[in-house]
N, C-alpha and C positions, 0 to 999 in steps of 0.2 A: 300221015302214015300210021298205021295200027301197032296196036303192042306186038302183036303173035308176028309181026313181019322181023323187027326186030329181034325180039327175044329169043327166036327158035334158029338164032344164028350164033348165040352165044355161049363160048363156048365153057370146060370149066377148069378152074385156075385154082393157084392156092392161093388156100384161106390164112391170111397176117392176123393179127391179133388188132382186133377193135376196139373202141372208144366211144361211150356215149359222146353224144352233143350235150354239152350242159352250160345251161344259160342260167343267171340270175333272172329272179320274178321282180319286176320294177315295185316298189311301194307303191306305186300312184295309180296301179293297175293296169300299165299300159298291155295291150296284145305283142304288139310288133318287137319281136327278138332277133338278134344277133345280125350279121352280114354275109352277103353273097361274097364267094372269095372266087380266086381265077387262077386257073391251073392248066398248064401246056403238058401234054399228053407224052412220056416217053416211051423208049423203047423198051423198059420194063413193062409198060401196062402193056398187058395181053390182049385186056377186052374191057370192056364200060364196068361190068361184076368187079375187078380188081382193081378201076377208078372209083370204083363207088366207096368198096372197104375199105379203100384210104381214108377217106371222109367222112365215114359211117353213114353215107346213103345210101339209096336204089337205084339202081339200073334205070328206072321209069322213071326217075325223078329227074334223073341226067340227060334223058330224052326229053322230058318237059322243056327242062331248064335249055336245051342246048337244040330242040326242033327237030334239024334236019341231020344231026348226027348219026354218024355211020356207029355200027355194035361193037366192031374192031377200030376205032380211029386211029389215022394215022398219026406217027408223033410228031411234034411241032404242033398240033388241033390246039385252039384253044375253046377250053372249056369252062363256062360257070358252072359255079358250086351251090347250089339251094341254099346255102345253109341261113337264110334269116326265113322267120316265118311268121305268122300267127298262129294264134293259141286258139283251141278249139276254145269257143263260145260254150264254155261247160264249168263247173265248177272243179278251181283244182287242187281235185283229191287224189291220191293213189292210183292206178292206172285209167288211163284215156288209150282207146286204141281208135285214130280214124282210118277207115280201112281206104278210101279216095284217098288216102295220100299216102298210105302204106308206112303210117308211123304210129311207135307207140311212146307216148308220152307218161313219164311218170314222176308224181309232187311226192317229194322226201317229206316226212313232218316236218313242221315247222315254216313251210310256208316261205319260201327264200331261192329255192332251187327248182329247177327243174329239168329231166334227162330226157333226151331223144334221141330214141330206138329206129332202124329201118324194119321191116317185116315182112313175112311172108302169110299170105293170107288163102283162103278156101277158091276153090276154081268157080267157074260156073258150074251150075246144076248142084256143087255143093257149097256155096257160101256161107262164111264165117256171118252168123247172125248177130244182127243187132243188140242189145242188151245193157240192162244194167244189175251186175251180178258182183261177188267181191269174190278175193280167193279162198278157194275153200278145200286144197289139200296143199302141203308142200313135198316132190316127191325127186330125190338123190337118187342116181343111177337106176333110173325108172326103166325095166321091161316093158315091151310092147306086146299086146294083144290085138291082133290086126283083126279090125272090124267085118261082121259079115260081106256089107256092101265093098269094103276094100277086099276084101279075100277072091269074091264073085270078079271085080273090074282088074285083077291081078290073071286071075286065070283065063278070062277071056285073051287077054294079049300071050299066052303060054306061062305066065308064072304062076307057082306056084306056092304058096307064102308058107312060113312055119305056123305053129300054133300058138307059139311065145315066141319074141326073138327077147334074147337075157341082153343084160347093158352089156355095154360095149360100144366102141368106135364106129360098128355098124348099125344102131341102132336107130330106127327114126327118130325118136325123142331124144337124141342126145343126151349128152348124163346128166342134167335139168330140165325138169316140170312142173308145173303151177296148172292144179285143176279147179278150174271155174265152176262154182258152186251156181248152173243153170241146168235147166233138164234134166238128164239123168247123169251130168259129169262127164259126159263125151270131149266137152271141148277142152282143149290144154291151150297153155302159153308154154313152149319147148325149145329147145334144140334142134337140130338135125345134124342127120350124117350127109346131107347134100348141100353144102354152103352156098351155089348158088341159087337155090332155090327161093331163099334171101331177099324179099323185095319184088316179087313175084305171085300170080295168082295160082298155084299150082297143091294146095293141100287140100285135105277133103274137110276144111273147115277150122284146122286148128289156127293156131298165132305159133308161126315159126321163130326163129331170132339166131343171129350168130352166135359161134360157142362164146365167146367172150362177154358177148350183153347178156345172153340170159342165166350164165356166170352172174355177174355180176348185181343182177337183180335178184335173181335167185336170194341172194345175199341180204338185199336191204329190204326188199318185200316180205311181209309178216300175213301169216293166215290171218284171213279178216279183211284182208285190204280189201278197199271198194274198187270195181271197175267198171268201167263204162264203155260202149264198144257203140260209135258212132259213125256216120256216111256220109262225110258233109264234103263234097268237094270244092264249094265255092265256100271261103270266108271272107268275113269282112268285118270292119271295125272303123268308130271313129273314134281316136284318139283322145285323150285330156289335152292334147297340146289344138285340138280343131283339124289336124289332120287325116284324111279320108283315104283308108289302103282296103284291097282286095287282093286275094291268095285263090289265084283260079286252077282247078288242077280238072284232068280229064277222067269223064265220070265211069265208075267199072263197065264195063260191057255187059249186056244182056244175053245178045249174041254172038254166034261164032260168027258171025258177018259186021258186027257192028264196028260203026267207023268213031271212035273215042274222041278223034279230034272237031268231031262234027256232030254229035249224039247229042240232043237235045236236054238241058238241063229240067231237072223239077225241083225250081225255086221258091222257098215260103214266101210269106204274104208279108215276114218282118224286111225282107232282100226289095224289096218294092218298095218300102217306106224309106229306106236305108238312099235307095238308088234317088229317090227324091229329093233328099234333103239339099237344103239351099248349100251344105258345105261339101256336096259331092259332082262330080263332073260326072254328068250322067254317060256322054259320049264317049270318056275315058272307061267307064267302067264296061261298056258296048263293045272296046278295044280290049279288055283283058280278059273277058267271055270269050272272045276272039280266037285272043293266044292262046290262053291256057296253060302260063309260062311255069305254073305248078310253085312260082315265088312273087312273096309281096309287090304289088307298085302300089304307086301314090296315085290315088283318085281326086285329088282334092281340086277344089273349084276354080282354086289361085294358081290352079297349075294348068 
């Protein structure tokens, strides 16, 4: 089933106060963090959006995770939790954002911790670009100047946007921003005034976040941090202990017609050496391309 069948059913709820995921980094280097947890759906949760902000994920992740879930489940549903993962195959420095998995990851100094964010990322036609760029403004109760192209795709649907909107409540950028020193400084890491927007492909390119996470980054993030903005929907690792996991997630759409759960992956030539190796079950791995369950399994040979 596609994102847009779901998503465009969901409705909006309020936003509770969130919480990073924060995992310790193993000394030993291992990838694979934390554990999938299990949670029965009540008659508080409105919609998947206000299952997710309990856990600090996405919407889409919960759909990975849980397949054939309905947007509004009913209560009693039981549902898995993402929350174990791999670590993007990158060095970790200060922000990581992979956009295939609609998270953003961030390494404290010091080398011991690490938090994860869910996110909101660029639609198609305008996609949050790739990049390796560090932060290069820090900006408190940030005004918006709504861009040409947003001004133009505003007034075709009948609006018509101000010429500043001043901070406040209603502000897109919510009262935290972080401008990425790429291009000409177009792109942010921000707020919003639309919390479910959250986990979702719906900006024209920025990095969204709940008020509380980007609160809270806002905070420990220093101009200068490095970031990295990558698209890695399949990960994979072998472990120090010999053990062989995969983190399959469904790859962005191209198209308005594209089916995500079936969209053919573009795999490097290291995922082929990987899928080889005498300590990996190749036909386990043929099964998690499969699913696409968006959380680690074990590939491993002996399994």
């Amino acid at each position: 089933m596609k994102y847009a069948v779901y998503l465009s059913l969901i409705l909006v709820s309020i936003l509770p106060r969130a919480y990073a995921l924060d995992y310790d980094l193993p000394a030993d280097g291992r990838r694979l963090l934390g554990e999938n947890q299990h949670y029965s759906v009540t008659e508080n949760d409105r919609n998947l959006q206000a299952v997710a902000r309990r856990f600090n994920t996405s919407a889409m992740l919960l759909i990975e995770a849980n397949n054939t879930i309905a947007p509004v489940p009913r209560p009693g549903t039981a549902l898995t939790i993402p929350t174990q993962l791999l670590l993007p195959d990158v060095p970790r420095e200060g922000i990581v954002v992979n956009l295939a998995e609609l998270r953003l990851y961030y390494f404290p100094p010091g080398g011991q911790k690490v938090q994860v964010y869910p996110i909101g990322i660029g639609q198609q036609g305008l996609e949050t670009p790739l990049m390796t760029t560090r932060v290069g403004q820090k900006i408190a109760n940030p005004s918006w100047t709504p861009p040409a192209g947003i001004r133009k795709r505003s007034l075709e649907r009948g609006v018509k946007l101000p010429a500043v909107v001043p901070p406040g409540p209603n502000n897109p950028l919510g009262r935290y921003a972080m401008r990425l020193a790429y291009g000409q400084g177009e792109y942010l890491i921000h707020g919003t005034s639309a919390p479910d927007s959250v986990g979702l492909r719906v900006s024209s390119g920025c990095i969204r976040m709940n008020a509380p996470d980007i609160e809270s980054l806002f905070r420990e993030v220093k101009s200068g941090t490095p970031v990295r903005i990558i698209n890695d929907p399949v990960k994979y690792a072998l472990e120090p202990d010999g053990r062989a996991y995969i983190e399959v997630h469904r790859p962005l759409a191209e198209g308005a017609d594209d089916d995500t759960q079936r969209l053919a992956y573009r795999l490097p030539a290291a995922f082929e050496k990987f899928q080889a190796m005498t300590e990996v079950n190749a036909s386990a791995v043929d099964k998690a391309l499969t699913r696409r369950a968006g959380y680690p399994f074990e590939v491993s040979s002996s399994r």
